[in-house]
Backbone as a ProteinNet text record, in pm:
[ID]
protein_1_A
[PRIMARY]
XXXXXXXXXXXXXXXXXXXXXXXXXXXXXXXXXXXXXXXXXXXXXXXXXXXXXXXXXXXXXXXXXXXXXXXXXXXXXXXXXXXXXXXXXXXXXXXXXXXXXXXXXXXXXXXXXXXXXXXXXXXXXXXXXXXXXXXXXXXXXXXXXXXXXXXXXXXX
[TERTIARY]
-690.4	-576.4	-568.9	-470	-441	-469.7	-507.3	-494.6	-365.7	-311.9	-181.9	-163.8	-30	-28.5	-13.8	27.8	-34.9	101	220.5	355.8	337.7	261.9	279.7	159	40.2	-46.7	19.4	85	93.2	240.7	346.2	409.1	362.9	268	204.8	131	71.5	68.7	136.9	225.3	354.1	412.6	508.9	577.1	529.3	440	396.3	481.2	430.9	539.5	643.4	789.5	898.7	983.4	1014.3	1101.6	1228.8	1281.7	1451.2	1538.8	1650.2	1712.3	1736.1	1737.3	1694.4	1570	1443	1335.8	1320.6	1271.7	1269.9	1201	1250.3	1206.9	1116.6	982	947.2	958.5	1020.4	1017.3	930.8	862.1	727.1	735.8	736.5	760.9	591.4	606.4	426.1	458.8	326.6	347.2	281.8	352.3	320.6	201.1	238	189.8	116	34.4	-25.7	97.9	178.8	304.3	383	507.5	568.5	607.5	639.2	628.6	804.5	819.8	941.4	964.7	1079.1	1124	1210.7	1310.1	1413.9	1426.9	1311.9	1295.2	1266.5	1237.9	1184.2	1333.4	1372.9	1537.7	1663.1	1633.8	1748.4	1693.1	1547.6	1525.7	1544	1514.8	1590.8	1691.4	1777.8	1939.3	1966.4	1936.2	1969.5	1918.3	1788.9	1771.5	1874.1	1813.7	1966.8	1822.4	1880.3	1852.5	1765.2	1657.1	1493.6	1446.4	1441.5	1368.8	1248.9	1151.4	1038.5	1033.4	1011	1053.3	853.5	815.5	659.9	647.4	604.6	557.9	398.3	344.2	257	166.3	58.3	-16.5	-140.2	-152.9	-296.3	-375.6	-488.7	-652	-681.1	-670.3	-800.9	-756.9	-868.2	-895.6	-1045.4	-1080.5	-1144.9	-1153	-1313.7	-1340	-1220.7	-1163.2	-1107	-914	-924.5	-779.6	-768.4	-857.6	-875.6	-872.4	-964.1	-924.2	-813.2	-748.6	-615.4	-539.3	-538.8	-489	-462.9	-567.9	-636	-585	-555	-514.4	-396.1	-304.3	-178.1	-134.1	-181.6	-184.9	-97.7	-78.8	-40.2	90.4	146.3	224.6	336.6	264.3	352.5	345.4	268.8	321.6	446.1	400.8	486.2	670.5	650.7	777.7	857.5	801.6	821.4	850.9	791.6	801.8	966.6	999.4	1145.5	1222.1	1206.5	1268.1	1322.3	1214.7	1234.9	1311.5	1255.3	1378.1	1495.3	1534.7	1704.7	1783	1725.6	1725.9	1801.5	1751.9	1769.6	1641.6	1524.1	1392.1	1382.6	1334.4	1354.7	1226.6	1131.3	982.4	893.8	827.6	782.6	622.8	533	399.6	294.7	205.6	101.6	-16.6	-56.1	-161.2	-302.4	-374.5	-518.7	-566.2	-574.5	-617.7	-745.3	-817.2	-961	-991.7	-1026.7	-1104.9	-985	-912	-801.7	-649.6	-581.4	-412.7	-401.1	-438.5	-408	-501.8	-627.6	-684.9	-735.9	-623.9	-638.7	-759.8	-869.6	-920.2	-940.1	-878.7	-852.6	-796.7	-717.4	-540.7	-612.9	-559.8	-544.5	-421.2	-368.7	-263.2	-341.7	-354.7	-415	-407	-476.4	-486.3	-464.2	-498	-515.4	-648.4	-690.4	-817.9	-834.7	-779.3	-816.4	-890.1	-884.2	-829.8	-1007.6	-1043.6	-1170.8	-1280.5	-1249.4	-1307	-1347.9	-1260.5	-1292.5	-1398.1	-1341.7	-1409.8	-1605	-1633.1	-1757.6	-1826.5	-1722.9	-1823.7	-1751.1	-1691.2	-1628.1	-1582.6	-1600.9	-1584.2	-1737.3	-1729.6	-1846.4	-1919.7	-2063.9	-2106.5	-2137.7	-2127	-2211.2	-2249.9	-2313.3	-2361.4	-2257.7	-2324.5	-2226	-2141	-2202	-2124.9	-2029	-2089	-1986.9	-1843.8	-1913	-1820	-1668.2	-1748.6	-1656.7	-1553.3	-1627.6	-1542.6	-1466.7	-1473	-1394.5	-1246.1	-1325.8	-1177.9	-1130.7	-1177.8	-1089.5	-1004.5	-1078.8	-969	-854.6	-850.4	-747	-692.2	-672.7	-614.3	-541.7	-647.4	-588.8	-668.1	-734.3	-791.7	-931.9	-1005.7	-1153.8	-1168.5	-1196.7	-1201.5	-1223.8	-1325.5	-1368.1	-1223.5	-1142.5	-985.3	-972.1	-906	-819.7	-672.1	-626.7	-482.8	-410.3	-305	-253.3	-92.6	-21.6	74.6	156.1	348.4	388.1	510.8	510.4	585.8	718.1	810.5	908.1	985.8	1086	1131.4	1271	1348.8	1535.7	1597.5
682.7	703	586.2	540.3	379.2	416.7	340.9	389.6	394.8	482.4	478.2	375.6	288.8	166.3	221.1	97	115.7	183	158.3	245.4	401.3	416.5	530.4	667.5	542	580.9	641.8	554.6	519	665.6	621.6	763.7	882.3	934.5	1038.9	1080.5	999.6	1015.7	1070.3	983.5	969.2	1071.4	1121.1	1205.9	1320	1291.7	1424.5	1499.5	1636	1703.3	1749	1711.5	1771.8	1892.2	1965.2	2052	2088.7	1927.1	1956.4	1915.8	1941	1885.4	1766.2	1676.3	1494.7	1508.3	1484	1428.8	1292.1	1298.8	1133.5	1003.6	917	815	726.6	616.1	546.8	407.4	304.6	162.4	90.9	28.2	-38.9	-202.6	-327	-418.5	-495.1	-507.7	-578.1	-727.1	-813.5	-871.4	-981.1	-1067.2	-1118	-1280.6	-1314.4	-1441	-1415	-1521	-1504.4	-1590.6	-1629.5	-1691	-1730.4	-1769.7	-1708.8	-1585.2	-1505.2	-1343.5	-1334.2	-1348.4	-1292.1	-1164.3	-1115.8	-967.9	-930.3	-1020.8	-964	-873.8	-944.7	-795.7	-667.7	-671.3	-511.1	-482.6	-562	-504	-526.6	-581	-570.3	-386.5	-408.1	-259.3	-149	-163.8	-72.1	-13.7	-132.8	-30.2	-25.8	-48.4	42.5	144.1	209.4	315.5	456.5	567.5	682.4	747.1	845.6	909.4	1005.4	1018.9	1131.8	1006.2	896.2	806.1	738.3	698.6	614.6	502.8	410.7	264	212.6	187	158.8	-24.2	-93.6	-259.7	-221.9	-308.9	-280	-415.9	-459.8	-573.6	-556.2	-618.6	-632.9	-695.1	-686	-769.5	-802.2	-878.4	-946.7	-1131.9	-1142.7	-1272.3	-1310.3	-1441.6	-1513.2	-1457.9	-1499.6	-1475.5	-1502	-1632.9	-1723.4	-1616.8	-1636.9	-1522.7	-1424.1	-1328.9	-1195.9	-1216	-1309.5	-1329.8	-1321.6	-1439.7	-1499.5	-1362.5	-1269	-1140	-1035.8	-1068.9	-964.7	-1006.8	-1105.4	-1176.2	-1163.7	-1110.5	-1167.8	-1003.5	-899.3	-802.8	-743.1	-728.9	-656.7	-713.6	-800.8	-899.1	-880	-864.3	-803.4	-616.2	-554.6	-419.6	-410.1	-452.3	-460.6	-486.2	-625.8	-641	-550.1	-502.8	-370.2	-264	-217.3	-117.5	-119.8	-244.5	-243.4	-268	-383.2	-362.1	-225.6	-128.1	8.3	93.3	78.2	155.1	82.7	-22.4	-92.6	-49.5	-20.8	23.1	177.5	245.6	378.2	454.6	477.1	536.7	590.3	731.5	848.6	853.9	864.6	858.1	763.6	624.1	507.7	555	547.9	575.6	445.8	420.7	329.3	386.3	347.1	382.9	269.2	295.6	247.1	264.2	157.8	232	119.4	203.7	170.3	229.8	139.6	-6.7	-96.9	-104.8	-214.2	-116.9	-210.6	-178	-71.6	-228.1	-153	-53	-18.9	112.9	175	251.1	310.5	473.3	511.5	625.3	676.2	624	670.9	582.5	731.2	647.5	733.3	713.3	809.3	735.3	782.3	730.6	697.1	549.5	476.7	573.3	555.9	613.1	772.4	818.6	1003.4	1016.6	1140.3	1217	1176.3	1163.3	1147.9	987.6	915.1	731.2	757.1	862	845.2	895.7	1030.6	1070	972	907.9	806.8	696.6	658	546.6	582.2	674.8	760.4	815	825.5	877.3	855.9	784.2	726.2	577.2	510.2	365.3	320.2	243.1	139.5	105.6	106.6	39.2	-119.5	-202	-286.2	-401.2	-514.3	-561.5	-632.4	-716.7	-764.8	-654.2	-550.9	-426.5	-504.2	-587.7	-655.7	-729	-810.8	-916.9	-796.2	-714.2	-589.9	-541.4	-508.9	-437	-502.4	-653.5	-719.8	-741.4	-832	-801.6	-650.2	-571.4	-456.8	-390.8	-486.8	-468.5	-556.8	-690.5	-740.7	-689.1	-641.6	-589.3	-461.4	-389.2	-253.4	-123.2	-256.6	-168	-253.3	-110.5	-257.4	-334.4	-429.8	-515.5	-473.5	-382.5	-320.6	-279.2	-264.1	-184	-284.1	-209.5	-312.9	-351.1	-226.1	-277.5	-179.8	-207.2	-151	-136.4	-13.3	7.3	62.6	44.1	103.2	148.7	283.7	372.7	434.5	416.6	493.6	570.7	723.2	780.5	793.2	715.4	716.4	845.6
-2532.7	-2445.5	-2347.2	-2341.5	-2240.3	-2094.1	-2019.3	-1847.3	-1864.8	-1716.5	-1648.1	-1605.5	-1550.6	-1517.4	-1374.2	-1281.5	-1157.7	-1134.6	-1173.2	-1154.5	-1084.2	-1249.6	-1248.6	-1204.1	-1147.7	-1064.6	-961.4	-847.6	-760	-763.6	-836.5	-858.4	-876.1	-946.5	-933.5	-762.9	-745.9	-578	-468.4	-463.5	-356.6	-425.1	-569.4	-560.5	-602.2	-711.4	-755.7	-856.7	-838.4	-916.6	-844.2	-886.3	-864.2	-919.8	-915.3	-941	-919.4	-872.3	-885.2	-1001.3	-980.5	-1071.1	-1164	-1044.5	-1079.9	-1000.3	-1093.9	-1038.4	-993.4	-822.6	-801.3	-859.3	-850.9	-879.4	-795.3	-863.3	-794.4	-783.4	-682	-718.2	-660.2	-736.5	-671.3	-709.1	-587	-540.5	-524.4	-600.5	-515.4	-510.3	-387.1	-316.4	-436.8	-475	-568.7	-512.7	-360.4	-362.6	-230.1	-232.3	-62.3	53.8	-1.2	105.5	29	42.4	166.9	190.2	283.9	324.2	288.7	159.4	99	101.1	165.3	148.5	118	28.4	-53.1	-126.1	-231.9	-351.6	-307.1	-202	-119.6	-72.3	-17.6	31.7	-66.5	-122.4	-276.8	-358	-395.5	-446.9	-393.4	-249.4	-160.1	-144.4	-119.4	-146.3	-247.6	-366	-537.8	-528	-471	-483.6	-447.2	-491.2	-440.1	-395.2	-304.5	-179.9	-220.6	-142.4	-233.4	-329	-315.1	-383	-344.7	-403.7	-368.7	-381.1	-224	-256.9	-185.1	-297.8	-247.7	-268.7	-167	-122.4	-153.6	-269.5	-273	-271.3	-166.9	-163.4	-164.2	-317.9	-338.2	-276.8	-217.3	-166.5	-274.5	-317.9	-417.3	-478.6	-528.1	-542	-479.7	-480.3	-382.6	-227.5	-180.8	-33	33	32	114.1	148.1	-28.2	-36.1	-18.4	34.3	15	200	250.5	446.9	442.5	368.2	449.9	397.2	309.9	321.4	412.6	471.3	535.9	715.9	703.4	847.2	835.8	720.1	729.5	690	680.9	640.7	762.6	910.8	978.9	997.4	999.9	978.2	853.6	749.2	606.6	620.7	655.6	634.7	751.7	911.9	977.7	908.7	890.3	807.8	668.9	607.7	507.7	563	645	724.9	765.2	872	943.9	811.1	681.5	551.5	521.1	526.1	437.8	548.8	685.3	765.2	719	766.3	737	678.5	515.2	415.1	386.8	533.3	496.8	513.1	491.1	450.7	557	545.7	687.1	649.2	583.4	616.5	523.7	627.2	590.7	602.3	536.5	543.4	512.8	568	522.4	446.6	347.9	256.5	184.9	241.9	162.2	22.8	-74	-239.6	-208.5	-295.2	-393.4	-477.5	-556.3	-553.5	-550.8	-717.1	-664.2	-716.7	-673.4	-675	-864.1	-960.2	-1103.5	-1110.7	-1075.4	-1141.8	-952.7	-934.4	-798.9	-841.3	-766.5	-738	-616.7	-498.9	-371.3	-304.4	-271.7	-190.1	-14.3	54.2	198.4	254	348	443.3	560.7	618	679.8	827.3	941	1047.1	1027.1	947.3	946.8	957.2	1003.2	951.6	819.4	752.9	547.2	560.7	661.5	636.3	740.2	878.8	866.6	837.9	736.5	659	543.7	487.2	342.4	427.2	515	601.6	603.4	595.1	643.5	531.5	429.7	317.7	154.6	181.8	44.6	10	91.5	69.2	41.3	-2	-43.1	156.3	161.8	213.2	191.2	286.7	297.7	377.7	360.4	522.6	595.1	668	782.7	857.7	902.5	989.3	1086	1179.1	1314.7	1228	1142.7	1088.8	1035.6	963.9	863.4	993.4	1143.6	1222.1	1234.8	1264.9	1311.2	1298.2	1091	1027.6	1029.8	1016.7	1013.2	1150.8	1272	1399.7	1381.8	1314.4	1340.4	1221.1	1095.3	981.7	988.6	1050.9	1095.8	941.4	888.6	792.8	721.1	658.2	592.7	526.6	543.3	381.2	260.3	265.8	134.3	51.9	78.4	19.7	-82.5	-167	-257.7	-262.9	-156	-131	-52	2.1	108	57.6	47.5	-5.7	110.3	89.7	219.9	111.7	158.5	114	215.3	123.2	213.1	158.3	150.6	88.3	164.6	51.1	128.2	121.3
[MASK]
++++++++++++++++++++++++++++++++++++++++++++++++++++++++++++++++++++++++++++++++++++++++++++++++++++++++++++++++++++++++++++++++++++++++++++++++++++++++++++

């Protein structure tokens, strides 16, 4: 049996099962480059969507040490911007979300700053060293390095 692709990971998540008439849809935008902080395709997919829809920005961490920083520095900066994208847009509820390990084979999502985000923090993420260095980046990120990606969801 094939994995799920990350689509339809990431749809199963966010919408789940529906039971209306038209079941919603999910559109998922990922951040294809480390620059420039393009946000068209997030606001072009946006307004095609119809209303009870899932419009998910999804940016992967990974690569190299070096790319996975400059991610990680530039991380509050790009959800920020998605965020006001997906309001503009329309989206009456914008959410931030944590996956690991990575984006294509997700096994834990939480919505960043909940009880769920420091529960995972404490007993479901990977340990490991450099504790100060780890806080650090994760004060200016707003989240740990250990993640594999940070998704922002909004439902029009």
């Amino acid at each position: 049996m094939p994995a799920p692709s990350c689509e339809s990971a990431l749809e199963s998540f966010l919408i789940g099962r529906r039971r209306s008439s038209r079941p919603a849809q999910c559109a998922v935008v990922k951040a294809t480059s480390l620059l420039p902080l393009n946000f068209r395709r997030l606001a072009q997919t946006a307004a095609e969507v119809e209303a009870g829809d899932v419009v998910v920005y999804a940016i992967g961490i990974e690569g190299s040490v070096v790319v996975r920083l400059l991610m990680l520095l530039t991380l509050g900066l790009r959800v920020a911007r998605a965020q006001r994208v997906l309001h503009a847009a329309g989206a009456v509820r914008v959410r931030r979300y944590a996956v690991l390990p990575t984006l294509e084979r997700p096994t834990i999502a939480y919505e960043i700053g909940t009880p769920a985000a420091d529960y995972a923090d404490r007993h479901l993420r990977p340990r490991g060293t450099g504790k100060r260095l780890r806080a650090l980046i994760a004060r200016i990120a707003g989240v740990d390095p250990s993640i594999g990606a940070v998704i922002v969801a909004g439902v029009k």
